[in-house]
N, C-alpha and C positions, 0 to 999 in steps of 0.2 A: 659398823655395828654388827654384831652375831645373833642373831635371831631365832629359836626352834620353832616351832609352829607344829601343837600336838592337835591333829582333829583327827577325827576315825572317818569321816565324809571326805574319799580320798580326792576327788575332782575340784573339791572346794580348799583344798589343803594346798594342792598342788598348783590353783589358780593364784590362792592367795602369795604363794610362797615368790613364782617367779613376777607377781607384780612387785611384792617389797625388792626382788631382785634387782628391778629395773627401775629403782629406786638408791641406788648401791650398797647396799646390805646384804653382808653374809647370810643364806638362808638353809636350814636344815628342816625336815621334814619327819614326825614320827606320828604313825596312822596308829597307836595306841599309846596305854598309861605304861604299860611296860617299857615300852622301849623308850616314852620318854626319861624316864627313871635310869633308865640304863645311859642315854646321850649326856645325860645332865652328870650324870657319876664322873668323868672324865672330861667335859668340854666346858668351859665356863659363858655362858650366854651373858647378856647385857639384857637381853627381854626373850619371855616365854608369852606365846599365846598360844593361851589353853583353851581348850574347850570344855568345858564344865560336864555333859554327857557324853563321855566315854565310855565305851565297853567293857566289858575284865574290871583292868582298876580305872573306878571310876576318875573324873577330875577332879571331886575332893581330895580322894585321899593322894593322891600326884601333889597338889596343892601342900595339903597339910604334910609332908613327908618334906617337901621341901623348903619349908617353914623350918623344920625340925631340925634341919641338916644345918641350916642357916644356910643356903645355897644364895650368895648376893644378886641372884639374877631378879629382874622386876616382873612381874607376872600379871600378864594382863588380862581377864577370861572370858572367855565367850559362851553364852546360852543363849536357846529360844526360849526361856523367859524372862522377862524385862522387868517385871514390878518389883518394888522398894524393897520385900521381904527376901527376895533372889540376889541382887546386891547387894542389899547388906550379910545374908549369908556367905556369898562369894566372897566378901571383902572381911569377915571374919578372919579367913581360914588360911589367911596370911597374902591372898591377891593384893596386887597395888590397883590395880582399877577393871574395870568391868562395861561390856559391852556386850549388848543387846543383837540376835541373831534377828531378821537381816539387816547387817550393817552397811552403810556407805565406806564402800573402799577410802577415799581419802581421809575420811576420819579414824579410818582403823590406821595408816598410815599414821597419820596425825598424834595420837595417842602412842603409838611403839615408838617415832623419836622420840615424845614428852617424856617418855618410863625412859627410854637410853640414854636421855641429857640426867636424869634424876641416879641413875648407875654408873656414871662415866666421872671419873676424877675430873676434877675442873683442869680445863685445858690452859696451857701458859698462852700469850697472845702469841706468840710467836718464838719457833724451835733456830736456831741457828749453831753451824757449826762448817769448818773448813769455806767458807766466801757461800755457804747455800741457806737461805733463808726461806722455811717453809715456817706457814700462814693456816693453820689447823681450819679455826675458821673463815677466813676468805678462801680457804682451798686454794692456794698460790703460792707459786713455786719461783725461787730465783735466783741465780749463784752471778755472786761479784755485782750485783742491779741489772743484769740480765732477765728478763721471765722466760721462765720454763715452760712449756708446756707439756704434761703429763697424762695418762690414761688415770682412770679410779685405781686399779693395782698397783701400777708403779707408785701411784701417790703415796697409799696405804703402805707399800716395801720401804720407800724412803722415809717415810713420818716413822717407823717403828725402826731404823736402823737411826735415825738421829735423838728418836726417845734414848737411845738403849745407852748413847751419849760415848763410843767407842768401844762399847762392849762386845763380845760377838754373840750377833744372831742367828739361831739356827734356820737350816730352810725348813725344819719342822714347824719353828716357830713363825716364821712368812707364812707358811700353807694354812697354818690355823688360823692368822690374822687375816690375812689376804683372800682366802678360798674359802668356801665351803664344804661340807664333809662328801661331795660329789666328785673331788677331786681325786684324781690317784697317786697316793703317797709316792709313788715312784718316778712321775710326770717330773720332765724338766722343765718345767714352765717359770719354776722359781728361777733356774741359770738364763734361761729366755729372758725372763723380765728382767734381769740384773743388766744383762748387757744389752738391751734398750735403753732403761736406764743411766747406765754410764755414757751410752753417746750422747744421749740427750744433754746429762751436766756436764762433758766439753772436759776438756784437758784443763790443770792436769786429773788423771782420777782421783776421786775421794774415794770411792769403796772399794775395798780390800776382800782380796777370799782368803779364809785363813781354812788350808787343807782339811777337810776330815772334822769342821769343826760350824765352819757358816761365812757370814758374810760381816764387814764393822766399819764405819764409815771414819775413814784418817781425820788426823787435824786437830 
């Protein structure tokens, strides 16, 4: 899941961000309404947590702008005010749901998957292709009735190389699934993960590098 997290209270932003991390969720970070505006213009999120009082542009107007745009990401907002009249303004102005400053970390957790199962295409039960059969939801991996055992990246590299169903994927497109925007576009971390990956699913190989272009999983 891809997550921006706009709050101007940078220690609370920054707490919040690497606990969803350690949750396995791609986390980005913008300390105003501007530069949410600007991450959201190019990056497609799954959930936005806003904060309602932002500085410059406030979080209505972040909000209503991207309402406007039709941006399908689910927007969940945060204020320190709580009363009836506060959420249902929030929930107005195009939010999908609303939470009260100060929140209980698990239920802010709680809440961003609820809005990312409510954004995400319903999942097949199960991806198969060349003897490897991954399990979206049980998270389980396995080629020929072997189990796999996998990191959260590699999981995420293979589920997106068996969605794309022999396509080729780029490692731009890994980085944006797999990483978050802290990463350096130049980092080989994509060809690292690959060939972990590949030893892990055992001979013969299933994934292919196709030169100059990305990676496609044979079969």
């Amino acid at each position: 899941m891809r997550v921006l997290i706009v709050e101007d209270e940078e220690v609370l932003a920054d707490t919040v961000a690497e606990g969803l991390r350690e949750t396995a969720m791609a986390v980005d970070v913008a300390y105003d309404g501007s530069d949410a505006l600007y991450r959201t213009s190019y990056i497609d999120y799954d959930v936005i947590v806003l904060d309602r009082d932002l500085p410059g542009v406030h979080g209505d107007d972040v909000c209503r702008s991207l309402a406007a745009d039709r941006v399908p990401s689910r927007i969940l907002m945060l204020t320190a005010a709580g009363d009836v009249s506060e959420r249902i303004d929030g929930l107005s102005l195009g939010a999908d749901d609303y939470l009260a400053k100060p929140f209980v970390f698990d239920e802010l957790v709680a809440r961003v998957r609820a809005l990312g199962r409510r954004s995400a295409p319903p999942l097949p039960p199960v991806l198969e292709r060349a003897g490897v059969r991954l399990d979206p939801r049980r998270h389980s991996v396995s080629r020929d009735g072997h189990p796999v055992t996998l990191t959260l990246k590699e999981f995420t590299v293979l589920e997106e190389l068996m969605r794309a169903d022999g396509a080729v994927v780029s490692a731009e497109d890994l980085l944006d699934k797999a990483w978050d925007a802290h990463i350096d576009p130049f980092s080989n971390i994509v060809r690292v993960t690959m060939t972990t990956l590949r030893r892990k699913l055992g001979a013969p190989p299933v994934i292919e590098t196709v030169t100059g272009a990305g990676y496609r999983l044979c079969g």
